[in-house]
Backbone as CSV, one residue per row, in Angstrom:
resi,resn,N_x,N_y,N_z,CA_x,CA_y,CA_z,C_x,C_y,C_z
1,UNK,-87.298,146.109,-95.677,-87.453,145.287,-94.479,-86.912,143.883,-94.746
2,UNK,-85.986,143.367,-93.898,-85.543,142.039,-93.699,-86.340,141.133,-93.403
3,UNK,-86.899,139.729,-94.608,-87.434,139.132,-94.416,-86.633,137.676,-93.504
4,UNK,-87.673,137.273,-92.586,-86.643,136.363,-92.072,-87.849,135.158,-91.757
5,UNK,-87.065,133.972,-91.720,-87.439,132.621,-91.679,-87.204,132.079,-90.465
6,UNK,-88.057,131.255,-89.663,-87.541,130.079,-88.402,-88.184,128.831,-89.175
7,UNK,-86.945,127.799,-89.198,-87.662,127.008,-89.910,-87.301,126.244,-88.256
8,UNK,-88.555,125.776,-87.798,-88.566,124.948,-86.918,-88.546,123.247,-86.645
9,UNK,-87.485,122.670,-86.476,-87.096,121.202,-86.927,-88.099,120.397,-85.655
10,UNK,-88.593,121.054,-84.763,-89.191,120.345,-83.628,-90.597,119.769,-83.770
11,UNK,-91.006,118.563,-83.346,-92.503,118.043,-83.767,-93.652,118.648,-82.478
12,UNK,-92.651,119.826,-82.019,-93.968,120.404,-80.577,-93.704,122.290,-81.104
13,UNK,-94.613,122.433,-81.568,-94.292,123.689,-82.778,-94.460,125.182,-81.586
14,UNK,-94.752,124.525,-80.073,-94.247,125.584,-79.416,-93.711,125.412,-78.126
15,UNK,-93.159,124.337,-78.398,-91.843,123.512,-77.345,-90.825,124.562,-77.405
16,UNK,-89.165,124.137,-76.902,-88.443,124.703,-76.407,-87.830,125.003,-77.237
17,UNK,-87.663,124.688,-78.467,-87.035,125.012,-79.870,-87.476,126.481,-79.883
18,UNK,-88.659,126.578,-80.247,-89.879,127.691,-80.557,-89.285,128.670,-79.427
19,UNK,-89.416,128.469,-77.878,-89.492,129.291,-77.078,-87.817,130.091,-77.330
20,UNK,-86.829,128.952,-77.610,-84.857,129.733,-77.704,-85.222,130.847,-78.951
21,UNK,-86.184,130.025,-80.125,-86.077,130.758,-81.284,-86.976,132.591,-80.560
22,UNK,-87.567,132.390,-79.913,-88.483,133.534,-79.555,-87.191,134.661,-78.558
23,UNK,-86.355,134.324,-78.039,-85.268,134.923,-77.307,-84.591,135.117,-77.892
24,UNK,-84.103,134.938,-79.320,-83.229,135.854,-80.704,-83.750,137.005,-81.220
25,UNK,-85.063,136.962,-81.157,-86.004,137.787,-81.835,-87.116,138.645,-80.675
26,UNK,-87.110,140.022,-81.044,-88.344,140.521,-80.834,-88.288,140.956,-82.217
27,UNK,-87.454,140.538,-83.208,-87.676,140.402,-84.588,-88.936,140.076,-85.389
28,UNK,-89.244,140.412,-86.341,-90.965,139.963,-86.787,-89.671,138.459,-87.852
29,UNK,-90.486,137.380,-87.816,-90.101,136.227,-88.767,-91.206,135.707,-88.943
30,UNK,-91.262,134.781,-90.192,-92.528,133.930,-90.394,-91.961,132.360,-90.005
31,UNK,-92.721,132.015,-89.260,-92.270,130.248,-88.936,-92.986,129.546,-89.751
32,UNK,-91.780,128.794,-90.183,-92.088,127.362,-90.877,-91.930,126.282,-89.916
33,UNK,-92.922,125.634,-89.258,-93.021,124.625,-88.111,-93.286,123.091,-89.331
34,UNK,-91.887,122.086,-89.164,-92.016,121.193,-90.385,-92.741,120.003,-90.155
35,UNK,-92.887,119.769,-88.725,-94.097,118.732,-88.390,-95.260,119.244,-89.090
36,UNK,-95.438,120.291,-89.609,-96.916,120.446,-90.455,-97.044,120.680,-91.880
37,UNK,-95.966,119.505,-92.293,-95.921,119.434,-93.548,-95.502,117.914,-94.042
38,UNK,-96.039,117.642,-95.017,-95.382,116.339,-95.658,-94.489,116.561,-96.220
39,UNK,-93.221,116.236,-96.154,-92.160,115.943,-96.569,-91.342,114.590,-97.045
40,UNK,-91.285,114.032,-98.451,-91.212,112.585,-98.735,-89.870,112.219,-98.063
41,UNK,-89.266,111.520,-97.598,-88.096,110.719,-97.870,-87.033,110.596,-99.433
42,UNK,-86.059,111.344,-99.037,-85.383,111.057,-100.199,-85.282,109.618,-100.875
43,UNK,-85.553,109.530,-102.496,-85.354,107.699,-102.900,-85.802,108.415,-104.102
44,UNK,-85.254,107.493,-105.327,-85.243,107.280,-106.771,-87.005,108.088,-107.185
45,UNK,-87.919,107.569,-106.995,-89.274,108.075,-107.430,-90.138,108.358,-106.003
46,UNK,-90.759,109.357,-106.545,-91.813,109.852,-105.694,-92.526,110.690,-106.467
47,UNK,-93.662,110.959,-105.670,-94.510,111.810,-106.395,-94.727,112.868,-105.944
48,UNK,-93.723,114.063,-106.190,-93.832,115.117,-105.909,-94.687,116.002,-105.867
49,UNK,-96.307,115.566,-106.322,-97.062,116.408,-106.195,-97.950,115.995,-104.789
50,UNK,-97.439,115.041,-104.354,-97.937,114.878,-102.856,-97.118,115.292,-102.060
51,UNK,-95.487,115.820,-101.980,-95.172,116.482,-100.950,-95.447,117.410,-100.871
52,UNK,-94.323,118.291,-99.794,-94.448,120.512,-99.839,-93.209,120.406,-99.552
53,UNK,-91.872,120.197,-99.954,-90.787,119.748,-100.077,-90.803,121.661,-100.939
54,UNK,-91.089,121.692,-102.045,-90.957,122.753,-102.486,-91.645,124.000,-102.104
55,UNK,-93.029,123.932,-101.620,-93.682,124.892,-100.714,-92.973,125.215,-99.385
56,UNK,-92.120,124.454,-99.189,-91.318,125.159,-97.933,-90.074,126.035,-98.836
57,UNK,-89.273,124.938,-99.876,-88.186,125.680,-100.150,-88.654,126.926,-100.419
58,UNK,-89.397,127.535,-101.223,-89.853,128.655,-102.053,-90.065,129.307,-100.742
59,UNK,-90.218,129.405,-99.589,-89.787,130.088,-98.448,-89.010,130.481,-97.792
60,UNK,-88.206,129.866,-97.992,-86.456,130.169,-97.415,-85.948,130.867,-99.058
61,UNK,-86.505,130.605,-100.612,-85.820,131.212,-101.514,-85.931,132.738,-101.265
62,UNK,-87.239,133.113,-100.619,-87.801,134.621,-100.296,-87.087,135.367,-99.158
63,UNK,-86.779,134.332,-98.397,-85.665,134.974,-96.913,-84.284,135.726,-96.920
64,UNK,-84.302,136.728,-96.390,-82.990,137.156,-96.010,-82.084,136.322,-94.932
65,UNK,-82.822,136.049,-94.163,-82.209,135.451,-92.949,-83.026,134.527,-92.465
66,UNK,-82.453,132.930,-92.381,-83.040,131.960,-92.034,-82.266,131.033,-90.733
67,UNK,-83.090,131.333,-89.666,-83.027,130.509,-88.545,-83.318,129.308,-88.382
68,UNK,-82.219,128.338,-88.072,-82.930,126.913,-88.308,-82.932,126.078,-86.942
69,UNK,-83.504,125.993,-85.940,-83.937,125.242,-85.064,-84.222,123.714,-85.028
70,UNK,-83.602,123.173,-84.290,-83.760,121.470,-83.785,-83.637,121.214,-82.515
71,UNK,-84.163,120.378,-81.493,-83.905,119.538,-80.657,-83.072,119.115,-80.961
72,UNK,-82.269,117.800,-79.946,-81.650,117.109,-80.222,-82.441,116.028,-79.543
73,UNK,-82.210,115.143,-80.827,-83.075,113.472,-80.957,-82.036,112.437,-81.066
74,UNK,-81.618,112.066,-79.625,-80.533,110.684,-79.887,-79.045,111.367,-79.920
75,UNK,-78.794,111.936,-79.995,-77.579,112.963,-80.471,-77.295,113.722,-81.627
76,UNK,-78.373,113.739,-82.139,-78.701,114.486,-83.698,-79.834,115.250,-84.050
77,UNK,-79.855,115.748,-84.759,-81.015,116.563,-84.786,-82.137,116.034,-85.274
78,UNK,-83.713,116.657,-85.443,-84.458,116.151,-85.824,-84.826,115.373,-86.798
79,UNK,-85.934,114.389,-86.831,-86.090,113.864,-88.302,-86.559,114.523,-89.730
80,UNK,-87.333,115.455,-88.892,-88.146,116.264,-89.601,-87.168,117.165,-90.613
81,UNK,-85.705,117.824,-89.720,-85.100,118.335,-90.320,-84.136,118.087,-91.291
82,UNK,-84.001,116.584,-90.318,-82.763,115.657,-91.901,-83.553,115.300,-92.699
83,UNK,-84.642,114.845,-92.908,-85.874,114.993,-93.932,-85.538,115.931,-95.133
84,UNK,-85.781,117.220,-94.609,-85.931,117.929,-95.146,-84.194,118.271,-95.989
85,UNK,-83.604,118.454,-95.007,-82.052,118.757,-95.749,-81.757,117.700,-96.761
86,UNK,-82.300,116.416,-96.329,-81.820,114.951,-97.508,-82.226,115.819,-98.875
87,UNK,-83.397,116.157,-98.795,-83.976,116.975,-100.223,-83.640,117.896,-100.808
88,UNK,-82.216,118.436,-100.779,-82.143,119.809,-100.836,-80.764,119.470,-102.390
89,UNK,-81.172,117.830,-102.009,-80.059,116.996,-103.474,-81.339,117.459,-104.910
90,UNK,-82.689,117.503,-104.575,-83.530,117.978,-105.126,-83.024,119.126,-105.788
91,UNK,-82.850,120.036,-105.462,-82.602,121.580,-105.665,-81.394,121.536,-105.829
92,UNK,-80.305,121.271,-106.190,-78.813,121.843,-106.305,-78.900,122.803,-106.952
93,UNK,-79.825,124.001,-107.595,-79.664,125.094,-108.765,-80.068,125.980,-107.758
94,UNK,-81.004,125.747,-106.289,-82.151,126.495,-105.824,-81.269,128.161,-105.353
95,UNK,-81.746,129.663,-105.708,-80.954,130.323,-105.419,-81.077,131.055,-104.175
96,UNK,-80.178,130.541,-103.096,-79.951,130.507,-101.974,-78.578,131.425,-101.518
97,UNK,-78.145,131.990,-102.495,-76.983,132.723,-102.345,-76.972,133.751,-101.293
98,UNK,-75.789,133.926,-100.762,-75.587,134.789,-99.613,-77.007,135.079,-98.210
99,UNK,-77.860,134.437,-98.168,-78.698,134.299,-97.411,-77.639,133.591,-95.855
100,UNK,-78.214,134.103,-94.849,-77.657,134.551,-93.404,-78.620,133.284,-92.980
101,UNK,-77.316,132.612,-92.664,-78.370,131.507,-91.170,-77.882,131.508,-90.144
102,UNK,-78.751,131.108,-89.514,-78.178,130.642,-87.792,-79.154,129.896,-87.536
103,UNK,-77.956,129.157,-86.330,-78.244,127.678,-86.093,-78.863,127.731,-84.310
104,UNK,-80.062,127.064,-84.314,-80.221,126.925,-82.646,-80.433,125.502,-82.562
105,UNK,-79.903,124.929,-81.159,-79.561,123.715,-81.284,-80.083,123.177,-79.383
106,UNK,-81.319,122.875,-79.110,-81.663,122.961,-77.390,-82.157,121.212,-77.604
107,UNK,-81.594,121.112,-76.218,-82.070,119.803,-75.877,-81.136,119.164,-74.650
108,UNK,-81.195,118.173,-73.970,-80.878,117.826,-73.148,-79.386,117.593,-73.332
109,UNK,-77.684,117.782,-72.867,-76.672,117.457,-72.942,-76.514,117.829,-74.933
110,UNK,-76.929,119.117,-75.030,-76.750,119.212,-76.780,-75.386,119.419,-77.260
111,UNK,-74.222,119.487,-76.147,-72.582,119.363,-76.556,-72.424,118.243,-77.218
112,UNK,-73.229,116.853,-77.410,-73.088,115.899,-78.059,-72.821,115.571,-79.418
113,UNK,-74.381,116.784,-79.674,-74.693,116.653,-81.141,-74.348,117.952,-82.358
114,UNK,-73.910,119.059,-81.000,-73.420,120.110,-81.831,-72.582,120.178,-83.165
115,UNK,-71.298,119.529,-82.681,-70.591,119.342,-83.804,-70.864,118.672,-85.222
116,UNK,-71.853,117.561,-85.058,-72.539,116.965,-85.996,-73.845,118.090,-86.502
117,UNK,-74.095,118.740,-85.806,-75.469,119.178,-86.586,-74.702,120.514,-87.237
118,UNK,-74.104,121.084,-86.419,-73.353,122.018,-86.978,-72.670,122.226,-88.274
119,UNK,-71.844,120.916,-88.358,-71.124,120.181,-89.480,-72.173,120.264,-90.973
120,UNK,-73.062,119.691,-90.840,-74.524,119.533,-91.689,-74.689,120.405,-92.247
121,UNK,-74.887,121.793,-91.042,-75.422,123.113,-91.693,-74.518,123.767,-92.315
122,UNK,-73.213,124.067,-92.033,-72.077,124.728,-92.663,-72.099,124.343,-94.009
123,UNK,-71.824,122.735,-93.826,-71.706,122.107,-95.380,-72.814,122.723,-96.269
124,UNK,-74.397,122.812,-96.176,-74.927,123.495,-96.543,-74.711,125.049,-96.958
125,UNK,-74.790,125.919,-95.858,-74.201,126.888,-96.295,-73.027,127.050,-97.452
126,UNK,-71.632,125.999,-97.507,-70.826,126.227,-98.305,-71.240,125.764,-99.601
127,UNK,-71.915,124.748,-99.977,-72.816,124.092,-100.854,-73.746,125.346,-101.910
128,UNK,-74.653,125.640,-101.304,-75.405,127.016,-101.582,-74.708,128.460,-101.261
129,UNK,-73.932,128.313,-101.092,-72.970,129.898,-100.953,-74.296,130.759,-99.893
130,UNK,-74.856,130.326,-98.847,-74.860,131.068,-97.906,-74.418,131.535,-96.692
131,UNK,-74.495,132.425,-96.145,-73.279,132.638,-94.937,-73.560,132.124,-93.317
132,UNK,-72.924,130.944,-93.317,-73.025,130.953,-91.248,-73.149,131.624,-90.454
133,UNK,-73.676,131.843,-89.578,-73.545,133.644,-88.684,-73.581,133.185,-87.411
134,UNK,-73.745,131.711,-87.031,-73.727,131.484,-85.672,-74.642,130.535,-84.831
135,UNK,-74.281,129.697,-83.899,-75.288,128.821,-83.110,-75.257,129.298,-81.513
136,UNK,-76.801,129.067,-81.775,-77.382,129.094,-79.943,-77.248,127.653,-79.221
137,UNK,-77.172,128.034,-77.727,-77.648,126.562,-77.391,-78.515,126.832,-76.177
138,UNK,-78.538,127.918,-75.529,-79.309,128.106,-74.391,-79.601,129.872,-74.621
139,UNK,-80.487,130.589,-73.840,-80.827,131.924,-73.934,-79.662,133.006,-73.632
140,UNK,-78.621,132.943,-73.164,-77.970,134.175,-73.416,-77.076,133.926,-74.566
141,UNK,-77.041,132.933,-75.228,-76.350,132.650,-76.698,-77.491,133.115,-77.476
142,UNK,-78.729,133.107,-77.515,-79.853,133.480,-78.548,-79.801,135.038,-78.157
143,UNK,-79.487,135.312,-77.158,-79.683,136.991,-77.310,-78.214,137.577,-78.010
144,UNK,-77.462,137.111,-78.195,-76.177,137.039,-78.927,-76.491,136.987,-80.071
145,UNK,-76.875,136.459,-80.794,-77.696,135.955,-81.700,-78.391,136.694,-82.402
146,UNK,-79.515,137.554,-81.639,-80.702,138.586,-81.359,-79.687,140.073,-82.462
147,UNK,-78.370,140.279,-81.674,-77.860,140.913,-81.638,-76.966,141.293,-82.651
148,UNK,-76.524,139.705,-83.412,-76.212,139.776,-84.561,-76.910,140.024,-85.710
149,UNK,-78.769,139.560,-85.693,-79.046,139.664,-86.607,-79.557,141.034,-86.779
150,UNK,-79.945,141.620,-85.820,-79.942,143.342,-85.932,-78.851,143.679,-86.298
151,UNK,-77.674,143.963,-85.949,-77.030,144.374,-86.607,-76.559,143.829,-88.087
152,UNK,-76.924,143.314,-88.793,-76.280,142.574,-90.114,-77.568,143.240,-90.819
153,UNK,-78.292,144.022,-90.496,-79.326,144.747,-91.428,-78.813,144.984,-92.892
């Protein structure tokens, strides 16, 4: 069985992010909603035993397929989620190989920020050698979506 991830970048953990991510899937996934986690700010020292910076990664290390969801905030994606990606300079070893993402991207006029958030995630993907598989932006792109990730079993 294909384990799969929504890591949810939105601070309303069953706002409209949640609801596009629910129209890809009658898929079973486990959500990671990141407003309910501390996550430090990337900078020289911290004390890593007060974030979950790694209690999330070690969740996506277990995933086959990880869905990553944001609003768009200002023309970019969430804080919560560049948060989290700033940290991922943390992990450059983390093994993330060939793991399947897709990108959902909802929010008001989100042609703005696509290309930029998009940009982000690819680089990631090419970074960690996992594979792009595609972005939503409204519900008949998530059932597209739906459709890919059934089939990529």
């Amino acid at each position: 069985m294909q384990r799969r991830i929504f890591l949810n970048g939105s601070m309303d953990i069953n706002g409209n992010t949640a609801r596009l991510a629910n129209l890809v899937r009658d898929l079973e996934y486990v959500p990671i909603h990141l407003s309910e986690f501390h996550i430090n700010q990337i900078r020289p020292e911290y004390d890593q035993q007060q974030d979950d910076f790694k209690k999330v990664m070690n969740q996506l290390i277990l995933a086959d397929d990880i869905v990553i969801g944001t609003p768009v905030y200002w023309s970019s994606m969430s804080g919560y989620l560049k948060t989290f990606i700033d940290r991922f300079a943390d992990v450059l070893d983390a093994p993330l190989s060939g793991k399947r993402v897709y990108l959902l991207v909802q929010g008001t006029a989100p042609e703005d920020a696509i290309p930029y958030i998009t940009n982000v995630i690819r680089h990631i993907c090419r970074r960690f050698h996992m594979k792009y598989m595609g972005l939503a932006t409204n519900s008949s792109e998530a059932f597209k979506l739906h459709d890919l990730i059934v089939n990529e079993k």
